[in-house]
C-alpha positions, 0 to 999 in steps of 0.5 A: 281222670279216671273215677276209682271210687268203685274200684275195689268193689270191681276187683273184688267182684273179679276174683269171686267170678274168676273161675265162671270167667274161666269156664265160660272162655274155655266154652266159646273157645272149644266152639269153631268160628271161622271168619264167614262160618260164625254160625254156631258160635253165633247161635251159642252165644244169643242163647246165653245172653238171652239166659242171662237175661240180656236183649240181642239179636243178629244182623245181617252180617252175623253180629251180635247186637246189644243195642237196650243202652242205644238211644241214638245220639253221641253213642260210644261202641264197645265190641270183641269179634267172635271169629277166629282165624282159623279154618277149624269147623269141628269143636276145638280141643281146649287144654288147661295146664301149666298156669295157660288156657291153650288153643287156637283163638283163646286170646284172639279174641275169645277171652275178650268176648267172655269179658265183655259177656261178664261186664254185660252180665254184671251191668244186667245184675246190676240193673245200672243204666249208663249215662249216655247212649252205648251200643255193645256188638259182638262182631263178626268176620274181622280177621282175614278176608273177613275183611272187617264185614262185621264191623262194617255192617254195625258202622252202615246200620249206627254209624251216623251216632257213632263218636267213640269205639273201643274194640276189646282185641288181644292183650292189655299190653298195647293199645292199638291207636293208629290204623294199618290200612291194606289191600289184598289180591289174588294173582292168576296167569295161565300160559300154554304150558304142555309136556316138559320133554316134547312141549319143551320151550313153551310158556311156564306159569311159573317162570312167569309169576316169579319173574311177577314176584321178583318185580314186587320185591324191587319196590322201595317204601322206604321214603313213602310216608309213614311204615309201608309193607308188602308180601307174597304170603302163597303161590300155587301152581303146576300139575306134575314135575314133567309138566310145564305149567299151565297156570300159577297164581299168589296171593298178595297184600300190601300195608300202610299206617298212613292214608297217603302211603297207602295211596302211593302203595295202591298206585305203585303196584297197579302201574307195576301189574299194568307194565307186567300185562304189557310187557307179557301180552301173550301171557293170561294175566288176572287180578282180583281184589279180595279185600281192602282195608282203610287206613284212618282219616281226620280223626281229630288228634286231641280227642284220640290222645284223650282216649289213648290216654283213658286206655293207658290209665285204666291198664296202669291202674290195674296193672301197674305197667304201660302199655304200648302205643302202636299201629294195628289192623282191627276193627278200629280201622273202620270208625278211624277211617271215618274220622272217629276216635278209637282204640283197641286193647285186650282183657289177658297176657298170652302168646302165639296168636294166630298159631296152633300153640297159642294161649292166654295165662290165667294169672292174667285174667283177673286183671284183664276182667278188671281192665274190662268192666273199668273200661266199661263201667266209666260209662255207668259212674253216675247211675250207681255203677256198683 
């Protein structure tokens, strides 16, 4: 059960600091973090911890660690990443109007790196020492072909300690609690192509890649265990309209919710790719993979449900409402798959991620700071919390 004998004093402190929690998500926001390209979001963000008073350093994959609670040990991690999905590298244009913080990569995952900036500063203030080893990262390179880098980078350097993470990750509306594993690949073929008049009758590129993609699109998961996806998200190629195309590739992806679909799914696409090279040998047919993640493996079911449970109580606590079990990828995937309970949920309310219309509502950040140092703070409870 969750100790609420602090609180009142949490939601109190939430609403004096509201609108330094504001200002501070509108800061990082308008600051680009491209997955891979975090370093001036990195470099802001070591320059305020430090400013706050608060140890942290970077690491080899551009985390930001706060490891002053590790001592080794039964550690528990607690992390927001700090990359975005979007290419942006000049300064993102933030707006404030009808009751909405507005702009991509607001909600997904800025406002959770302000709060568990904010619940770091309180607990500094404070100066509260938890009870047990904690690790804190601000991570980097989770969306995307970041392919999870970060918090994969923080699993090979304290993995070995590891027993429980939480991942402050979009909104306080879900709890993500089960891994949705994937494997991504870049598909290229290139034929003799030539003039689409004198050369006509040649081999096409991309006759060849949508006779590749009909295939794809003939599998059936729906007897594979658990909830399995596949999807062709781009295909490029060609050089005018009167030339028969010399090259096409796709970018391609599948998903599983569970280890042995994702195997099945693994085996069932690369027989299909290998039969597709064979039956068109006088075709250029490459394949690479740009990122794989796991799905989870042994995680012992009752102390995932004690956590999930830990999660549904402080956002019922808070909010009054339950929150939403569901499969996700995130960062969770990492410490699930190495058979480590772990869940994910956010510190706000909003719409539109991964969208240049997304946005966060403010009447919802109170609650979600709330929502964040109660997560957070249930580690400090008997060492004076507040």
């Amino acid at each position: 059960m969750i100790d609420k004998k602090y609180y009142n004093e949490i939601k109190e402190y939430c609403s004096e600091h509201i609108e330094e929690y504001k200002t501070l998500i509108k800061k990082i926001t308008s600051i680009p973090a491209p997955s891979h390209k975090e370093e001036r979001r990195e470099k802001y963000l070591l320059g305020l911890l430090s400013e706050m008073g608060i140890k942290s350093h970077s690491d080899i994959a551009k985390n930001i660690v706060i490891d002053e609670f590790y001592t080794g040990e039964d550690t528990h991690l607690y992390m927001a990443h700090i990359d975005t999905v979007f290419p942006d590298e000049k300064e993102i244009k933030v707006i404030e109007e009808e009751g909405k913080i507005k702009a991509p990569g607001v909600g997904d995952d800025t406002a959770n790196v302000a709060a568990l900036i904010m619940t770091l500063g309180f607990i500094k203030k404070n100066d509260i020492k938890p009870d047990r080893s904690l690790l804190f990262v601000l991570d980097s390179c989770e969306e995307g072909l970041g392919n999870l880098k970060g918090c994969k980078q923080i699993f090979c350097d304290y993995g070995e300690n590891i027993t429980q993470t939480i991942s402050f990750d979009l909104g306080y509306d879900r709890i993500v609690n089960k891994a949705v594993g994937s494997c991504r690949y870049e598909i290229g073929i290139k034929t003799e192509g030539g003039h689409s008049f004198n050369k006509f009758g040649n081999k096409n590129a991309i006759e060849y890649i949508s006779k590749l993609v009909t295939e794809i699109y003939s599998v059936d998961v729906r007897n594979m265990t658990g909830k399995n996806t596949y999807n062709v998200g781009l295909i490029n190629g060609g050089t005018s309209v009167n030339t028969i195309a010399e090259e096409a590739g796709m970018l391609f992806e599948y998903r599983s919710d569970s280890d042995e679909g994702l195997k099945t799914l693994k085996n069932t696409f690369e027989n299909l790719f290998y039969e597709f090279k064979n039956k068109n040998h006088d075709i250029e047919f490459k394949m690479e993979l740009l990122g794989e993640r796991p799905s989870e493996r042994n995680v012992d079911e009752t102390s995932q449900e004690k956590l999930t449970c830990m999660g549904k109580e402080i956002i019922e606590l808070v909010t009054g409402k339950n929150a939403e079990s569901c499969s996700g990828s995130t960062d969770c995937n990492i410490p699930l798959s190495r058979g480590i309970p772990a869940i994910c949920y956010g510190t706000h309310i909003g719409a539109g991620y991964h969208t240049r219309d997304e946005y966060i509502e403010i009447s919802s950040l109170k609650d979600g700071l709330v929502i964040a140092m109660l997560t957070v703070l249930q580690e400090f409870k008997n060492n004076g919390a507040v």
